[in-house]
KELOPA-940231 format. One record per residue: residue in three letters; x, z, y of N, C-alpha, C, O in turn. Coordinates in steps of 0.02 Angstrom, whole numbers, plus 32768, in hexadecimal, padded with zeros to 4 digits. Example, Ala and Ser with C-alpha at 12.3 -4.5 7.8 and 13.67 -1.06 7.14 Angstrom:
! residues 2
ALA829481867EE4826781867F1F829481867F5B82C881A77F5A;SER828281627F9082AC81657FCB8285818A8002829E81928039;
This chain:
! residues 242
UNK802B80007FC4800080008000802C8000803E805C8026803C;UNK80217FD5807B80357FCD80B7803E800580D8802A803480B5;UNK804C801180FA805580468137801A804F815A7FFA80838153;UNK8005801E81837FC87FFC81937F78801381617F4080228176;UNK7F8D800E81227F40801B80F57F67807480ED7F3A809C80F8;UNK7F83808480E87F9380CA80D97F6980F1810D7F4681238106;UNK7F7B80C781477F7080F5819E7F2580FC81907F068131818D;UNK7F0680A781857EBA80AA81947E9880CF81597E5E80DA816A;UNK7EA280E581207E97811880EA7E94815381027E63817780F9;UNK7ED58167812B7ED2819C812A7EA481AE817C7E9881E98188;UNK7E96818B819C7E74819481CF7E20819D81BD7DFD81CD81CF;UNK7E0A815B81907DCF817381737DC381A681527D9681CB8165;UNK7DE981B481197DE8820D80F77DDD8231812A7DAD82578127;UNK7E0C8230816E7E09827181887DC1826281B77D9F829481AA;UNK7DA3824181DC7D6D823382097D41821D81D77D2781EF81F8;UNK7D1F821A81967D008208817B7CB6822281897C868201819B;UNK7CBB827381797C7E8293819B7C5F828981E47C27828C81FE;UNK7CA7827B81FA7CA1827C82567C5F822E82717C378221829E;UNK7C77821382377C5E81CD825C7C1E81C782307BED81AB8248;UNK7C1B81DF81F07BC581DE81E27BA88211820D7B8381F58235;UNK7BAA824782157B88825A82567B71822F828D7B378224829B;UNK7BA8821882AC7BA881D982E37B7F81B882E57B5F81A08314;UNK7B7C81AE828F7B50815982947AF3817782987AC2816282B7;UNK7AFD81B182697AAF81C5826B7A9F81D482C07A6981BB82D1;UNK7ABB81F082E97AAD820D83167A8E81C083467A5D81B6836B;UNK7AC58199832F7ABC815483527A76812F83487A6181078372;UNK7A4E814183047A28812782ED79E0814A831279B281308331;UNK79EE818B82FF79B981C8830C79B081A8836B797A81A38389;UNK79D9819E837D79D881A383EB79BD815483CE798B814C83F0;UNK79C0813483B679B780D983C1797180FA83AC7956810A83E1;UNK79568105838A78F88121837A78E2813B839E78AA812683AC;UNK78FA817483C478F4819B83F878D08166843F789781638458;UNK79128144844C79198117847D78C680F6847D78958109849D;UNK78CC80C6845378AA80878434785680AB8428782880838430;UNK784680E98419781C810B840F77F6812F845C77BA813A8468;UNK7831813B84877806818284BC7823815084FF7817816A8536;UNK7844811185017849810F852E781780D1855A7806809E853C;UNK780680DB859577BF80C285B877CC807585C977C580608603;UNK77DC8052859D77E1800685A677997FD685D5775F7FC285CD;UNK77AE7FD685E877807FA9862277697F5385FD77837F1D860C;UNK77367F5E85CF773D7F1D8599771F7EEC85C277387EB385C0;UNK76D97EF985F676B57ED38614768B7EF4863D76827F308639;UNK766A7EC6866D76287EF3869876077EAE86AD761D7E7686BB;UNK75BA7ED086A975717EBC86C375867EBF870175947EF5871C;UNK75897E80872075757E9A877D75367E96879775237EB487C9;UNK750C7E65876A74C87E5D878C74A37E34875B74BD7E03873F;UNK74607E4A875274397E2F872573F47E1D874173C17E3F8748;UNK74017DD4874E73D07DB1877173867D9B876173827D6A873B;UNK73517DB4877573147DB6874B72F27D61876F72EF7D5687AC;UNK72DF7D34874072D27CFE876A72647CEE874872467CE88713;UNK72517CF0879972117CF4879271EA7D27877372097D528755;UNK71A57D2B877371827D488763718E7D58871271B17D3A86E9;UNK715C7D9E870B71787DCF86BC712C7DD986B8710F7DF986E3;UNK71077DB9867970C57DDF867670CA7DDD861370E67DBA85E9;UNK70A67E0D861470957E2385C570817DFC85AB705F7DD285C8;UNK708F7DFB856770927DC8852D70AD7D7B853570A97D488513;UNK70CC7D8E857770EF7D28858F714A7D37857D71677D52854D;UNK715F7D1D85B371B57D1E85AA71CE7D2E85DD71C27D1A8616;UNK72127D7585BE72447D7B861572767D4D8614728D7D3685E0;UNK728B7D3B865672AA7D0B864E72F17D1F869472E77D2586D1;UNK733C7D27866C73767D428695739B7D2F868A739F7D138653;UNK73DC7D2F86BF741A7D2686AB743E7D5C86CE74247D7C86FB;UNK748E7D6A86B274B97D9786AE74F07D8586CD75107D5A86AE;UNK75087D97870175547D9A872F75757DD2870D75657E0D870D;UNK75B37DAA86E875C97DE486C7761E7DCF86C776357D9886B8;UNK763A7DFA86D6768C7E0186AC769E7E0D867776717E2B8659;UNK76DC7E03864B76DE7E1D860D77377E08860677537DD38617;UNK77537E4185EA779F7E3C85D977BE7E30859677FB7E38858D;UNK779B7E20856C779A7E13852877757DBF851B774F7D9C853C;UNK77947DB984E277A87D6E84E377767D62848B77427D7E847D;UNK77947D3C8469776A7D12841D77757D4E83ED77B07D5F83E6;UNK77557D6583D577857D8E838377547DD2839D77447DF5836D;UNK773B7DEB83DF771D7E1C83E176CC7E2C83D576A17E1183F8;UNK76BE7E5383A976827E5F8391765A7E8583BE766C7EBA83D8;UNK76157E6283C875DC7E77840675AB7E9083EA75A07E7C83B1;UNK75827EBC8401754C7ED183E775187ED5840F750F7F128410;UNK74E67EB8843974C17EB0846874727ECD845774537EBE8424;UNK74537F028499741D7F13849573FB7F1D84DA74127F33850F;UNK73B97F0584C973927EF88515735E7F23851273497F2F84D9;UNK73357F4E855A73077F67855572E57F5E858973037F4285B6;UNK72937F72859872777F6A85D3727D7FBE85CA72787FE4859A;UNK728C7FC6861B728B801F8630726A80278653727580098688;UNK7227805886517202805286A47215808186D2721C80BA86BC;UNK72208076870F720880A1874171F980E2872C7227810B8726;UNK71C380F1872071938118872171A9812986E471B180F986BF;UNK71B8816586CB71C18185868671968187864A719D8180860D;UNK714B819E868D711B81AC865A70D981658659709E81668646;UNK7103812D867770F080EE864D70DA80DF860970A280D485F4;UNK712580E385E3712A80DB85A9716B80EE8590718E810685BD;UNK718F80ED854D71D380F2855071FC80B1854771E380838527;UNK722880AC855A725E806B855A723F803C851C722A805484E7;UNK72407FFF852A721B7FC38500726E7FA184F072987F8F8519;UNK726F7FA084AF72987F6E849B72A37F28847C729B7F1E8440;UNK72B67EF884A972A37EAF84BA72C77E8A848472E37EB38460;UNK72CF7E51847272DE7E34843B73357E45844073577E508472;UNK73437E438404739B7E5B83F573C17E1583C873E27E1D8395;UNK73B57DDD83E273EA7DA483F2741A7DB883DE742C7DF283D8;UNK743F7D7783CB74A47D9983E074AE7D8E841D748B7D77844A;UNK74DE7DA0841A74E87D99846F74E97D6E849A75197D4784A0;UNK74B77D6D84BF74AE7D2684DC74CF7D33852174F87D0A8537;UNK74BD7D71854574D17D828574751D7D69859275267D5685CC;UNK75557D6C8559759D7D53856875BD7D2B853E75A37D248506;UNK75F27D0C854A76057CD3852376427CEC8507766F7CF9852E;UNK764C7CF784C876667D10848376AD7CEB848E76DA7D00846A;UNK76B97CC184B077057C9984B077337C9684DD77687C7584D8;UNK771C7CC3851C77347CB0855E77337CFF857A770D7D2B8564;UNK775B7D0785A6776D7D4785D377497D20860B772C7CEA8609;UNK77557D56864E77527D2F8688770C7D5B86B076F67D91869B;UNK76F67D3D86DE76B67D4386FE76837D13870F76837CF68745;UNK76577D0986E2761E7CDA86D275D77CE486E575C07D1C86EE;UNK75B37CAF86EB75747CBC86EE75497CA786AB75577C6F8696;UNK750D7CD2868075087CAD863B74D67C7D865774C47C788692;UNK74C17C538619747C7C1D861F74367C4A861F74397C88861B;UNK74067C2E862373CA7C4A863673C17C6285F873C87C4085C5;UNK73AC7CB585F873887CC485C273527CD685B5733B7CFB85DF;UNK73207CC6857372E87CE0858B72CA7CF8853472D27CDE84FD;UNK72A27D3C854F72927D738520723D7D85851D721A7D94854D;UNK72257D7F84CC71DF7D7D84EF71D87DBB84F071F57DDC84C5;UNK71AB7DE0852771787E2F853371507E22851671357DEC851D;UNK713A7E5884E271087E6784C270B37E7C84E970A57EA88512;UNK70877E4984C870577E608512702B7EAD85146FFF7EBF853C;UNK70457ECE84E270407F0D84ED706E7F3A852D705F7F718544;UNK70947F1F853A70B97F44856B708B7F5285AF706E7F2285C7;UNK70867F9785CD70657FAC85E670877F7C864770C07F77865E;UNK70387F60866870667F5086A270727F8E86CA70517FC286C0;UNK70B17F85870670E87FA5872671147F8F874571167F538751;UNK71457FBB875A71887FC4874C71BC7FC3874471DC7FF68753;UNK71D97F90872D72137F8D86F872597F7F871C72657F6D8755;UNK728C7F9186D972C97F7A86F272EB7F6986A072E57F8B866D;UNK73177F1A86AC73257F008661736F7F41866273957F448692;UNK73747F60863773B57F8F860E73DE7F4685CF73BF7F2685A5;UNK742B7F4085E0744F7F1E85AC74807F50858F74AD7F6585B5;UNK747F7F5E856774A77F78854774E47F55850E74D87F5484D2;UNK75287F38852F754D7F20850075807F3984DB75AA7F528500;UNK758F7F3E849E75C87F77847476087F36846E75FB7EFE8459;UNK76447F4B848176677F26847776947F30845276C27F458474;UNK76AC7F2A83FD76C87F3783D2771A7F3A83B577337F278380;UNK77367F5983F2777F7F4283E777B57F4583BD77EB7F2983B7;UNK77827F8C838D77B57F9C835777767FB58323773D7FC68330;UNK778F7FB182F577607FCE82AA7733801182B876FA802282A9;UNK7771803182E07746807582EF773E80878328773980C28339;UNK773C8056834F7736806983B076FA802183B8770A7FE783A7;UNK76A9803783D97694800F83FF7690801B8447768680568455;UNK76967FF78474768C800B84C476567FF084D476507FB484C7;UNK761D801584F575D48005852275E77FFC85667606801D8590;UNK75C37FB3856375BF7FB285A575757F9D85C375537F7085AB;UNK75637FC385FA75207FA68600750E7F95864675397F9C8671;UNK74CD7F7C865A74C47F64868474787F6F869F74507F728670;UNK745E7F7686D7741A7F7286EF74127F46871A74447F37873B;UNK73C17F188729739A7EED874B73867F188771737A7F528762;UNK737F7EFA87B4734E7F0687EC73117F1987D373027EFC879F;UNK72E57F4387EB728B7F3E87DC72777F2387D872917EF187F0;UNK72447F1987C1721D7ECB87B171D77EE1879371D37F158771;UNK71997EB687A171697EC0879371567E9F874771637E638741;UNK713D7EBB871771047EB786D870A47EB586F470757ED98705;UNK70B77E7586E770687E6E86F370457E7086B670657E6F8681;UNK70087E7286B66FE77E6286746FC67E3786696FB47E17869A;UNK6FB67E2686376FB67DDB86226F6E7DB686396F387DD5863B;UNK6F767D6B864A6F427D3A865E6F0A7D4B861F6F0D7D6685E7;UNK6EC67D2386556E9F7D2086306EB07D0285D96EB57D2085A3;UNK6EB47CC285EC6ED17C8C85A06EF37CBF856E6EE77CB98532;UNK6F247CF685886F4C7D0F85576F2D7D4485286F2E7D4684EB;UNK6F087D7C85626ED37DAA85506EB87D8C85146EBE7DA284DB;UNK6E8A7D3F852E6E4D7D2384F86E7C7D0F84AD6E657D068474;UNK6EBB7D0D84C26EDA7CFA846D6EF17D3D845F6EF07D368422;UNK6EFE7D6384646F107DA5843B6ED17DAB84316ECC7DB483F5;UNK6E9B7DAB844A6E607DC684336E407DA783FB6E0F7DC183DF;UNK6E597D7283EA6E377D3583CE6E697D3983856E4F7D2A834F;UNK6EAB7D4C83886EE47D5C83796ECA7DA083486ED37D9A830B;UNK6EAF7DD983606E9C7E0A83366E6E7E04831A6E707E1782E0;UNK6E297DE583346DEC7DE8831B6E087DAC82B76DEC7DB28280;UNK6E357D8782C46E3C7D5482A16E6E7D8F826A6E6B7D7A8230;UNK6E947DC982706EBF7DF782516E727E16822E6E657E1981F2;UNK6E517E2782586E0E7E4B823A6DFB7E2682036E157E2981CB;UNK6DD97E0C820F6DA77DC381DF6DE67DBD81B06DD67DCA8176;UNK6E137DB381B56E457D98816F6E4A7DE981516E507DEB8114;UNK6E4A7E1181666E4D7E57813B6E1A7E7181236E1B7EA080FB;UNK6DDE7E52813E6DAF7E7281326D797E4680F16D427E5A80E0;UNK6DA37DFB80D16D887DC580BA6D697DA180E06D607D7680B6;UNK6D507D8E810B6D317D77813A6D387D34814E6D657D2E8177;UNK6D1B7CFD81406D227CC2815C6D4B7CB8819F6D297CC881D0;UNK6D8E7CA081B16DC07CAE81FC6D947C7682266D7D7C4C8200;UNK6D867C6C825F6D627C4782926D917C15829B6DCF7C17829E;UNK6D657BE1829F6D837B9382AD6D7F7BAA830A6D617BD78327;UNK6DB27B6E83266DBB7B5B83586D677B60838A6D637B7F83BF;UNK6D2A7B3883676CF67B2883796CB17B3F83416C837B228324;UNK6CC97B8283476C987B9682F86C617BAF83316C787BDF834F;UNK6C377BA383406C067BC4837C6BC87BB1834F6B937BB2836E;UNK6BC37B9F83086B887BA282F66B8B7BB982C66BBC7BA982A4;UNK6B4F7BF9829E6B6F7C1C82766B297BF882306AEC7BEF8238;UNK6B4B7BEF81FD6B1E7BD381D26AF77C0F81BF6B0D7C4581D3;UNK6AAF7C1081916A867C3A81846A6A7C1C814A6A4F7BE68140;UNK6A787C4C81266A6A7C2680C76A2F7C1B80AE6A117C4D80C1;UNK6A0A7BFB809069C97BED808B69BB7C17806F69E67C3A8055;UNK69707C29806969517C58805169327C2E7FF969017C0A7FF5;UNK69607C417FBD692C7C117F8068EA7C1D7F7768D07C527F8B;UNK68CB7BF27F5B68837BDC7F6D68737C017F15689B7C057EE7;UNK68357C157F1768287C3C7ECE680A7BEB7EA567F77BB87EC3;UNK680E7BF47E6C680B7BAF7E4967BE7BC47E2C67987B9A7E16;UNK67B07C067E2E67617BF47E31673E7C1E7E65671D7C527E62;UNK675A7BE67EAB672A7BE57ECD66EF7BB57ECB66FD7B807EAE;UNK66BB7BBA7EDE667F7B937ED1665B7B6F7F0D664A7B807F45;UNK66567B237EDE665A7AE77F1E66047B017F1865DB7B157EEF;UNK660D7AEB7F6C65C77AFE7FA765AE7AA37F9A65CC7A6E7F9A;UNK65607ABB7F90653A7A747F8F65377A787FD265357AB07FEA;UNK65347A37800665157A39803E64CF7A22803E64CB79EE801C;UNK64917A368059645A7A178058643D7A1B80A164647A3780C7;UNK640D7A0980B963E779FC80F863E57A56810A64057A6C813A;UNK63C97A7680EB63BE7ACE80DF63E47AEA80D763D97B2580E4;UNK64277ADA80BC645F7AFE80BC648D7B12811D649D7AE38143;UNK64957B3F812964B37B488148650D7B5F813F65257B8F8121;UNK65267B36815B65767B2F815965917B4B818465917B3281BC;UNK65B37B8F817765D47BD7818A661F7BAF81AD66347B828189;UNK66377BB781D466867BA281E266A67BC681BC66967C0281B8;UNK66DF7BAC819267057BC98172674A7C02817D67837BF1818A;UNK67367C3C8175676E7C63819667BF7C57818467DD7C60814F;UNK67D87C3E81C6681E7C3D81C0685E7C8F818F685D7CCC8197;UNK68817C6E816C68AB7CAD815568DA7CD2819369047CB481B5;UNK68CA7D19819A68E07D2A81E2693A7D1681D5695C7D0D81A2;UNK69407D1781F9699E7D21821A69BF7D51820969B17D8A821B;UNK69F07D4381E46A1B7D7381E66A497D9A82126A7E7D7B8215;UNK6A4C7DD282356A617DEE826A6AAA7DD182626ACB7DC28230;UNK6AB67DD082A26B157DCC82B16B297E0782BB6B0F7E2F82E1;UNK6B4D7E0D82A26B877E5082A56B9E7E3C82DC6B8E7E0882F8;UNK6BE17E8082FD6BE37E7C83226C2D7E5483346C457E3D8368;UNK6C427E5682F56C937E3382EB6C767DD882F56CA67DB082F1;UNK6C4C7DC482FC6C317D8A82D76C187D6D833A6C297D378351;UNK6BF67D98835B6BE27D9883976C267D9E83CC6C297D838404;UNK6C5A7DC883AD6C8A7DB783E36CB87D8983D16CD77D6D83FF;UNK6CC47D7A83996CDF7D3683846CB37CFF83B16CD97CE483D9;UNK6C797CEA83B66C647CCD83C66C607CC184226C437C90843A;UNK6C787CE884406C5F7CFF84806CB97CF5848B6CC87CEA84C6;UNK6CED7CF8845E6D287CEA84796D3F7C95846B6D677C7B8491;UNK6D297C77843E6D1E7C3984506D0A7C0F84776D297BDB847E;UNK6CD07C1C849C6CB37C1D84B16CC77C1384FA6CBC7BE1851C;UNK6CEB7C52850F6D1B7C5D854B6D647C3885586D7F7C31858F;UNK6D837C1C850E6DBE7C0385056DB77BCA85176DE17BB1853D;UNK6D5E7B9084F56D557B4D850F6D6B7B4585546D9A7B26856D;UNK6D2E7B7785726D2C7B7685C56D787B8B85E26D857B75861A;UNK6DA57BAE85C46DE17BA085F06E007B6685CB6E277B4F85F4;UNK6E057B4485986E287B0585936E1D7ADC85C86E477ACB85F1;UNK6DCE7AC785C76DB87AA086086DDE7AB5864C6DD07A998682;
């Protein structure tokens, strides 16, 4: 053995412990680091609400946003309507897309394409403000949130036309659960089943002296009341097609 491999032998023997320490300590602060420290991955600057917001239709926004992370990083995106008013309702959560909000390949400061999310027309009108919430995935065991809020904005509630199809929409959930014949487009006439005729009924002679009774019609069968508003929402749907 060299002089040279003797030295570096005997240098490793003696620092052997010294430097696995080293290296763990090196490892333990790189997790540390990479784990607690406040990386600035991206930010919402403004989330632009474009036109009117009414129940059971579509919101429709786009996002001014920065972002310091580039292709390879994993997103996790979530939207909510928040109202105003607390005792509105509680936070509505809007469709969960991938991320449409930012573009998965590029750093920089962008504006996204138009997006648009349908409201459920249960949502109470108000209020509101759109909440984004994006997780940005930099390591296996570190995500970073970043989020963002819209200006106020009004929830209207929904047009006539929309009202008459949810309504038309349940009554048709009814009738299919209930067996029920589902209503055509133009069902506004409701059939009524004949009444059978007894096979010994007995034929009437007519004569000069005979007097001929009018024959009593078989009464009607009542409409329910599922059957009457089916009918009365058709009805209303023609007249707004026109």
């Amino acid at each position: 053995m060299t002089k040279v491999g003797r030295w570096t032998k005997g240098f490793i023997d003696k620092y052997f412990k010294t430097m696995l320490v080293a290296f763990f300590v090196f490892v333990l602060a790189s997790i540390a680091f990479f784990s607690f420290f406040p990386f600035n991955v991206a930010e919402i600057k403004k989330i632009n609400i474009i036109g009117t917001v009414q129940a059971g239709s579509l919101i429709k926004y786009k996002v001014d946003y920065c972002q310091n992370v580039g292709a390879g990083v994993e997103r996790h995106t979530r939207r909510f309507l928040v109202p105003e008013n607390p005792g509105l309702t509680e936070p509505i959560e809007l469709s969960s897309n991938p991320s449409l909000e930012t573009l998965q390949n590029s750093g920089g400061c962008k504006t996204s394409k138009e997006i648009k999310l349908p409201v459920d027309a249960s949502v109470p009108p108000g209020k509101y403000k759109v909440l984004i919430q994006i997780r940005y995935c930099i390591l296996p065991v570190r995500c970073l949130p970043v989020e963002g809020y819209s200006d106020s904005f009004e929830v209207m509630k929904p047009d006539v036309p929309t009202q008459l199809s949810l309504i038309y929409e349940q009554l048709d959930q009814i009738q299919r659960a209930t067996g029920a014949t589902p209503p055509t487009g133009n069902a506004n006439v409701m059939t009524i089943p004949e009444t059978p005729q007894s096979n010994n009924m007995e034929q009437t002679i007519i004569t000069p002296s005979t007097i001929v009774q009018p024959q009593e019609q078989p009464a009607e069968r009542p409409r329910g009341i599922l059957e009457s508003t089916t009918e009365f929402v058709n009805n209303l749907l023609n007249i707004v097609r026109i």
